[in-house]
C-alpha positions as CSV (number, residue, x, y, z in Angstrom):
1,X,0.0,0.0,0.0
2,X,2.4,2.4,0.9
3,X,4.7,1.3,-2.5
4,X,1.4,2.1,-4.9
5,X,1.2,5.4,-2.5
6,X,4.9,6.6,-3.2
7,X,4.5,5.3,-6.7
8,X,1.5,8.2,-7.3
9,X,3.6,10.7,-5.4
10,X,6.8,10.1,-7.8
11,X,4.2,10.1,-11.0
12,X,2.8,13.8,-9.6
13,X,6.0,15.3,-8.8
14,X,7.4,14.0,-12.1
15,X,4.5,16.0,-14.5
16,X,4.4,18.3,-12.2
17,X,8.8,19.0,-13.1
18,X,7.2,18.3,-17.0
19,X,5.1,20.9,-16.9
20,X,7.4,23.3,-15.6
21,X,10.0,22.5,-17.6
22,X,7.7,23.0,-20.7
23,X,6.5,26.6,-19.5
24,X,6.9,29.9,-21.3
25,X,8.8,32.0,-19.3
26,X,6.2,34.6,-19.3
27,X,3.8,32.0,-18.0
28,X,3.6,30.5,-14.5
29,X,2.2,27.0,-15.2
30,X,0.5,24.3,-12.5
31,X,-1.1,21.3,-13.8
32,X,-4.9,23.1,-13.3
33,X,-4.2,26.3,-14.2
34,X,-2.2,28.4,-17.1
35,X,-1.1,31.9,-16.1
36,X,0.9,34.0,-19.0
37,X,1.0,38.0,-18.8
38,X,2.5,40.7,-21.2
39,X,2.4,38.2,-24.4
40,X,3.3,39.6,-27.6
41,X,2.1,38.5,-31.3
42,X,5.3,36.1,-31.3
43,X,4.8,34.4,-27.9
44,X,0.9,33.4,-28.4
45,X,2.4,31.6,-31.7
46,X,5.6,30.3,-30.4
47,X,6.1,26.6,-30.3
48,X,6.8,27.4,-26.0
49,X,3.4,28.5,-25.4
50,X,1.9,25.8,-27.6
51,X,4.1,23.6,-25.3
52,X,2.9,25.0,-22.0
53,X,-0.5,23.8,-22.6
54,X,-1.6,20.3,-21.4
55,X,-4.6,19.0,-21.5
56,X,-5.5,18.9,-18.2
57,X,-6.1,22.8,-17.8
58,X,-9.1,24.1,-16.1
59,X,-8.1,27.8,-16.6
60,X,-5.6,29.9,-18.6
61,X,-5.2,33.1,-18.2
62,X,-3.6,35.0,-21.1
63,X,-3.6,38.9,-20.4
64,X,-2.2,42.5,-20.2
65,X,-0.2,42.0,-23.2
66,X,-0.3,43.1,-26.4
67,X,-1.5,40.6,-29.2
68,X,-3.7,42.2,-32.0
69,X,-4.7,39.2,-33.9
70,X,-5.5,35.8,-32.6
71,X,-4.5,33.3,-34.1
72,X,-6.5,29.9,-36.0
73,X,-6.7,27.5,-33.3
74,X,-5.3,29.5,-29.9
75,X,-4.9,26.6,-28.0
76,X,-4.0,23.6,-30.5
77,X,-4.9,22.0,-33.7
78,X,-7.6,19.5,-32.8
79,X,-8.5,18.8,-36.3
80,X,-5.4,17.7,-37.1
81,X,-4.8,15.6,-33.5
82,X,-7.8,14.7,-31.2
83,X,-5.8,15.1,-28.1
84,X,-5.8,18.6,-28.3
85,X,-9.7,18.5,-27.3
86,X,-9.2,20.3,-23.8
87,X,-12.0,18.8,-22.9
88,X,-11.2,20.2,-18.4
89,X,-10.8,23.9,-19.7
90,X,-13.3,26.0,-18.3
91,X,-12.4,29.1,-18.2
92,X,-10.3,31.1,-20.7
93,X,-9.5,34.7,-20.0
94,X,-8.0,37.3,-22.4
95,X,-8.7,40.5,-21.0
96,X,-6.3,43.5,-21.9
97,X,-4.1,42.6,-24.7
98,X,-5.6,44.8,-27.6
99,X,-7.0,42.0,-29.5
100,X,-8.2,43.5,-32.6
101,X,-9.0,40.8,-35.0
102,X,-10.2,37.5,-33.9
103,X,-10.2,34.5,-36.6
104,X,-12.0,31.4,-37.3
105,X,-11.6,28.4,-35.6
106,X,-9.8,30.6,-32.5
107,X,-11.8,28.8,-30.0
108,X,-11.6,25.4,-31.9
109,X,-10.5,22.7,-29.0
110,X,-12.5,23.6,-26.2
111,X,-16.1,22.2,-26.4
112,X,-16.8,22.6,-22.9
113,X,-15.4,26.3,-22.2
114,X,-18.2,27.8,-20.0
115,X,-16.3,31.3,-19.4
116,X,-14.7,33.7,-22.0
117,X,-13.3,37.0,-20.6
118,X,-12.2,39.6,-24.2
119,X,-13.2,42.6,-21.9
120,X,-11.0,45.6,-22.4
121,X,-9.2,45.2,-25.9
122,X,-9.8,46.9,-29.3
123,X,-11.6,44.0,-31.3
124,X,-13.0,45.0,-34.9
125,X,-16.2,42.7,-35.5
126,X,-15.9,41.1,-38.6
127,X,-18.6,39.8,-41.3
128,X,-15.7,37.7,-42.6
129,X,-15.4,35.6,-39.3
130,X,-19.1,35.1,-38.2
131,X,-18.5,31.7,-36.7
132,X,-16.1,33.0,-34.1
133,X,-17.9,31.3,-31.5
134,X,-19.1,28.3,-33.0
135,X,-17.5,25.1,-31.0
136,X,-17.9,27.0,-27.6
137,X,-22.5,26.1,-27.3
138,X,-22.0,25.5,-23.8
139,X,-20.5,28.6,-22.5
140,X,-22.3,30.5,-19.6
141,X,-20.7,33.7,-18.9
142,X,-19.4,35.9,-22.1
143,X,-17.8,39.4,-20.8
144,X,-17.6,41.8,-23.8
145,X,-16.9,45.2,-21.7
146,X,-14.8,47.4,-23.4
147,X,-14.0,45.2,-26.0
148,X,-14.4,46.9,-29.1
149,X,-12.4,49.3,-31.3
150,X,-13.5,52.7,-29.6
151,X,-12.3,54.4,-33.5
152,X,-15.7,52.4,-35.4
153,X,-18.9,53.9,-35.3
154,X,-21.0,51.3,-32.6
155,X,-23.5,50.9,-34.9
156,X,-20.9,49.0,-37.1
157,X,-19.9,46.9,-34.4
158,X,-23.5,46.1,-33.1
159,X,-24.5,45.1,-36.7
160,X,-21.5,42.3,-36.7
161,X,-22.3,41.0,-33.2
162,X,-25.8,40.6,-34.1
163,X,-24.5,38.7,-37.0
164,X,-22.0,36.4,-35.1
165,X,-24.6,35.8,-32.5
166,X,-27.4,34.7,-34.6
167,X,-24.5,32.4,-36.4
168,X,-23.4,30.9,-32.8
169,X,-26.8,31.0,-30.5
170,X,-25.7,30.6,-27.0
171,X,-29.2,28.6,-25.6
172,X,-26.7,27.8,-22.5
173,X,-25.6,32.0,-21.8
174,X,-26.0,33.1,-18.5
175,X,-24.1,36.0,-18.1
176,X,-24.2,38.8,-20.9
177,X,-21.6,42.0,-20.4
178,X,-21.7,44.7,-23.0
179,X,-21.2,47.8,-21.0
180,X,-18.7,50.4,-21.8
181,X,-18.7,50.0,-25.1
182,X,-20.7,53.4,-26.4
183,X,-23.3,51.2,-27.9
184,X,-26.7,53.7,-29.0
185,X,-29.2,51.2,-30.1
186,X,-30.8,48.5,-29.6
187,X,-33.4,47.8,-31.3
188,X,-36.2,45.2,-32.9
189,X,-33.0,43.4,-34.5
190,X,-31.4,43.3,-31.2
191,X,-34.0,42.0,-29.2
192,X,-34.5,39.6,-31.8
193,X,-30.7,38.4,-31.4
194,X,-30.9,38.7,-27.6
195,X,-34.3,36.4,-28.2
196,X,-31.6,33.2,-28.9
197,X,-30.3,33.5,-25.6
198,X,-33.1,31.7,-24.1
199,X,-31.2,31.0,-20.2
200,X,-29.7,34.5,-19.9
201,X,-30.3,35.6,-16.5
202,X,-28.1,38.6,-16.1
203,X,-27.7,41.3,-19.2
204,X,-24.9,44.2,-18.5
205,X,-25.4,47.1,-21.1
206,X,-24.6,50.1,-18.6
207,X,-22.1,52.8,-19.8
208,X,-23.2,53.0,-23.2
209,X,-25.4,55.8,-25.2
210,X,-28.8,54.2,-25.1
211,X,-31.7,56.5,-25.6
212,X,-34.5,53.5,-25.7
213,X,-34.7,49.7,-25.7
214,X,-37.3,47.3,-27.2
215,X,-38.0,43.9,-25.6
216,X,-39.6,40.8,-27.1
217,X,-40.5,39.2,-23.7
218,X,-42.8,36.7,-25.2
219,X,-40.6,34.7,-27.0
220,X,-37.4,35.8,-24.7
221,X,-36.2,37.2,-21.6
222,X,-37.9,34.7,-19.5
223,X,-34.9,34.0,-17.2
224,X,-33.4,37.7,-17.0
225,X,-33.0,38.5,-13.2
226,X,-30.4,41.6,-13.7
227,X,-30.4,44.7,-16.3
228,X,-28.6,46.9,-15.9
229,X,-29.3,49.8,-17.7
230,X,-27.0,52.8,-15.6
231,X,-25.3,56.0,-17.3
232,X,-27.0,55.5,-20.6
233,X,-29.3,58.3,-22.5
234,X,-32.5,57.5,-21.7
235,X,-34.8,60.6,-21.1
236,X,-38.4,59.4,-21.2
237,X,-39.8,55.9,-21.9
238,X,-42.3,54.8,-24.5
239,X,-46.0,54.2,-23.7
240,X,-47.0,51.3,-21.4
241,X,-49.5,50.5,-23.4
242,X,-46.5,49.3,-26.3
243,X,-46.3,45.6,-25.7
244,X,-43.0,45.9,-26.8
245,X,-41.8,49.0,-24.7
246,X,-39.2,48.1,-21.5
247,X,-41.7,49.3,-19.0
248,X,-44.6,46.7,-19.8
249,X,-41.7,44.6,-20.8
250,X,-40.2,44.4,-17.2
251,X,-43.0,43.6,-16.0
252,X,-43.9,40.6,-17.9
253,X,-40.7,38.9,-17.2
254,X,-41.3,39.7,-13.4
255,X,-43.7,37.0,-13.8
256,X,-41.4,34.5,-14.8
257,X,-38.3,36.1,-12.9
258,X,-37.3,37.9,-10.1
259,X,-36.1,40.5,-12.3
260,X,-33.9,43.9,-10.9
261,X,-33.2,47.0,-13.1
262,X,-30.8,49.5,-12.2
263,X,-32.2,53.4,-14.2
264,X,-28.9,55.2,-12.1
265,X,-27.3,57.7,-14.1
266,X,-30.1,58.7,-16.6
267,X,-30.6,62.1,-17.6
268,X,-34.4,62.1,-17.4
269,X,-36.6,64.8,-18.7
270,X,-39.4,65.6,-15.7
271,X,-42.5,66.6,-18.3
272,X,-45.6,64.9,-18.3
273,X,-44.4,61.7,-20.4
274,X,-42.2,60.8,-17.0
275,X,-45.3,60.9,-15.0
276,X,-46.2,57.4,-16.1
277,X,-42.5,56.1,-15.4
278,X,-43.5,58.1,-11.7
279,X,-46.6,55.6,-11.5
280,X,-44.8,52.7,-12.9
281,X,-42.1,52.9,-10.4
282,X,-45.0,52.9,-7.5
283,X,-46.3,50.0,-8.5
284,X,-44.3,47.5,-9.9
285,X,-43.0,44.6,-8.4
286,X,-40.0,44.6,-10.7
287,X,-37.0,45.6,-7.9
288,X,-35.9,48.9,-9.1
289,X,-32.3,49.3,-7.9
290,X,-31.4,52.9,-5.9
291,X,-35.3,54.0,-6.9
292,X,-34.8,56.9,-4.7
293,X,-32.0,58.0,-6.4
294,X,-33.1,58.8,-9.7
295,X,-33.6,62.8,-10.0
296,X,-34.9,65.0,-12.7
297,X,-31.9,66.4,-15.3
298,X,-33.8,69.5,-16.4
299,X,-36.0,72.7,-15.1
300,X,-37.3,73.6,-12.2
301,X,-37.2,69.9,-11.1
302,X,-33.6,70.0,-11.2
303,X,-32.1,67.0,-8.8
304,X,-34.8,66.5,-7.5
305,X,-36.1,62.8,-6.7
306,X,-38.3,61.4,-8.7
307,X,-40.0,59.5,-6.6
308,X,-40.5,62.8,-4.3
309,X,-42.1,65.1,-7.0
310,X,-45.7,65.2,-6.9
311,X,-47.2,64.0,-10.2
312,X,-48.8,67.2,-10.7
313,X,-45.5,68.9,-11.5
314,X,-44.8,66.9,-14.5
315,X,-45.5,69.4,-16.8
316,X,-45.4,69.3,-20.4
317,X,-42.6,71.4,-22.1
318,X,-41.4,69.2,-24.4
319,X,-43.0,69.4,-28.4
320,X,-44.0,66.1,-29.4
321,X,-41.2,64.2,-31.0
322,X,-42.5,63.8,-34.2
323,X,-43.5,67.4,-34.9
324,X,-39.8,68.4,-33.3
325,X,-38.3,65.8,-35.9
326,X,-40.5,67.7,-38.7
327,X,-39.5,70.9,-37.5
328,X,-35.9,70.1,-37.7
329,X,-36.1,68.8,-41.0
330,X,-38.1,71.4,-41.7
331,X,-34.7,73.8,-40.3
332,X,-32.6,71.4,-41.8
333,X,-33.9,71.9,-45.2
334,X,-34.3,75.5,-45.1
335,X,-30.7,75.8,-43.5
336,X,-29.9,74.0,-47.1
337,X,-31.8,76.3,-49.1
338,X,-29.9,79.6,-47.4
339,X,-26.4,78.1,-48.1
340,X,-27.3,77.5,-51.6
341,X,-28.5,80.9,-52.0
342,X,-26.1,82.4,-50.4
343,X,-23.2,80.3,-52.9
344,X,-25.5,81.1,-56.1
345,X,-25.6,85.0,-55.1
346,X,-21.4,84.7,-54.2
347,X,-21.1,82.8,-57.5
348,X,-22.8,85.4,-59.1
349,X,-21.3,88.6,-57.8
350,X,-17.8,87.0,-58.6
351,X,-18.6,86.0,-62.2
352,X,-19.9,89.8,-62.7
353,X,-16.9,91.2,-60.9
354,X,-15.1,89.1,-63.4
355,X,-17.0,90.3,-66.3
356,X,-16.9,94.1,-65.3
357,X,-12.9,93.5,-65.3
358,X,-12.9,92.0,-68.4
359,X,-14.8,95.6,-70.1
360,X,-13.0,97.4,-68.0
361,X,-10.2,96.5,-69.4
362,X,-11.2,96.2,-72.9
363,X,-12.5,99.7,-72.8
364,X,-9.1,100.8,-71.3
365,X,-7.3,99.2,-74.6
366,X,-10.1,100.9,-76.9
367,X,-9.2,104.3,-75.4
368,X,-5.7,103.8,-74.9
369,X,-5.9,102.6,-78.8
370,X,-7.8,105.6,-80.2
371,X,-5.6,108.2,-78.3
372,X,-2.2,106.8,-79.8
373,X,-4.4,107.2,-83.5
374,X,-5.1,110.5,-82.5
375,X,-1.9,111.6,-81.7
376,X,-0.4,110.0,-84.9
377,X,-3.2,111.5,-86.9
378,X,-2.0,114.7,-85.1
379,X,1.8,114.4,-85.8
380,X,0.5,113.3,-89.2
381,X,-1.0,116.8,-90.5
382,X,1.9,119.1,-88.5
383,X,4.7,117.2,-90.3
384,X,3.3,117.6,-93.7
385,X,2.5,121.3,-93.0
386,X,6.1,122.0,-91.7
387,X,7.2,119.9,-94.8
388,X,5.5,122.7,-96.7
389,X,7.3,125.5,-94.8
390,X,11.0,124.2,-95.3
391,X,13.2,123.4,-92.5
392,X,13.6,126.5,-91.1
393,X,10.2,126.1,-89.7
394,X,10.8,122.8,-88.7
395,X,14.5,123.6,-86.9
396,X,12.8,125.8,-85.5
397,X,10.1,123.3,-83.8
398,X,12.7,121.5,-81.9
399,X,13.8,124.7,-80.3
């Protein structure tokens, strides 16, 4: 017994030496878990960090560095040799490195990968690699803060990610962060990609520019215990009579879930269309993080609590927002019609500045031309009658 005993110790001291001695030095290696900081494009495809890993990781943690594109197959060829399946790794975090491209196939050899950390790097969403996420279905926790190139318009990048995400539906997704990323919509074809996320129970879009969101909480959104919608744009909310608006939303999934929302660090406009978030907020039973909190942006209302303002003090100020949209096309278009008038009468006055020149000029020459004929003409006449008076008279001339 104790021979077989000493015989497991040797074995575990002996990989355990292997695995050291097959470590990048810029990685600290144990047989469970992979540390590797301040990797560069050449270490993450060196043959020493494919060497460091073994496939009895749980987590690897590749970060602070600086590696814009990753690489086909991170963490191994399993297409081309089955025991690269890491079929133990868990947990794969590659926060901070500047990660701006991301290919196919990057996440190849770990089926059962249920974290993914790509928060704070520059990543450009791409069209070309839509199946990014493909062999990683039974992920749980996917943390996207600050993860995209801060250069690209959002819209761009939201436009890919819906893309990716309707090519890799995550049915298993828990744990959704998106904040920080100065995201400003989300709408009908993003609730209709969040929709494939049927187990997400916790959604993080705060620190973005948000003005409004739609929800599709019939066919989705079942699960969701935690939004968090903090220091975003949202000013008013739609109707609660739009089956579709957050408000009426919410409070179907409350139903379902124990859902919380967190509104801290809106800049809400107080007139009469916040007097039925007011009401809403009284009676919900949807748990409204820091309620008392939440404080007028604008007027007299200033800072004050929402929750403290009688409703007859929501006033309306505000034109409705389709006549303010008409109006400012409206100003728009007229703004165009001024500058165009103003060009055309610029235009104008240069081309008969130009023109007044050119006359000006021309008549110049004419006079200029008739004078000299004159004063020919002139010398003309006075040298034939001093030829008629003989020299003398002419001598006498030039005195």
């Amino acid at each position: 017994m104790k021979a077989s005993v000493i015989v497991v110790i040797l074995c575990l001291i002996v990989q355990q030496k292997n695995c050291v001695s097959n470590c990048h030095p810029k990685c600290v290696c144990n047989p469970k878990i992979l540390q590797c900081k301040g990797f560069n494009q050449d270490d993450i495809e060196s043959d020493e960090f494919a060497n460091s890993i073994t496939t009895d990781l749980e987590r690897i943690h590749i970060t602070d560095g600086d590696i814009p594109e990753l690489p086909r197959n991170l963490l191994g060829s399993c297409a081309d040799d089955s025991s690269y399946h890491l079929n133990a790794l868990k947990k794969l975090d590659l926060q901070n490195n500047g990660i701006k491209k991301i290919n196919g196939n990057v996440f190849h050899c770990m089926p059962n990968l249920e974290e993914l950390n790509l928060a704070n790097n520059q990543w450009v969403v791409s069209t070309v690699h839509t199946r990014t996420f493909t062999n990683i279905q039974n992920l749980k926790k996917l943390n996207l803060s600050t993860a995209f190139h801060d250069e690209i318009d959002s819209i761009v990048h939201i436009t890919h990610l819906r893309l990716v995400f309707l090519e890799n539906p995550f049915t298993k997704l828990e744990v959704l962060a998106l904040d920080n990323n100065k995201l400003s919509v989300y709408d009908a074809d993003t609730a209709n990609t969040m929709c494939t996320f049927t187990s997400l129970k916790r959604l993080n879009l705060a620190h973005n520019i948000l003005p409004r969101l739609k929800f599709y909480h019939k066919r989705c959104m079942s699960h969701l215990e935690y939004l968090d919608l903090s220091y975003n744009s949202i000013s008013t909310f739609e109707s609660y009579s739009n089956p579709n608006g957050l408000l009426f939303s919410l409070d179907q999934i409350q139903k379902a879930s124990n859902v919380s929302v967190k509104f801290f660090g809106n800049q809400f406009d107080c007139d009469c269309q916040l007097r039925e978030f007011q009401d809403w907020l009284n009676r919900t039973e949807v748990h409204v993080l820091q309620k008392d909190k939440l404080t007028c942006h604008d007027g007299v209302l200033f800072e004050k609590s929402i929750m403290s303002v009688p409703s007859t003090e929501f006033e309306c100020f505000s034109v409705d927002i389709s006549i303010s949209e008409d109006k400012s096309s409206y100003r728009s278009s007229y703004n165009t019609a001024v500058c165009v008038l103003v060009t055309m009468v610029v235009l104008l006055a240069i081309f008969l500045s130009v023109i007044a020149y050119i006359l000006h000029v021309v008549s110049s020459y004419k006079r200029h031309s008739m004078t000299k004929k004159h004063l020919l003409s002139n010398y003309s006449s006075e040298k034939n009658e001093n030829a008629r008076h003989g020299n003398a008279t002419l001598f006498t001339n030039y005195i």
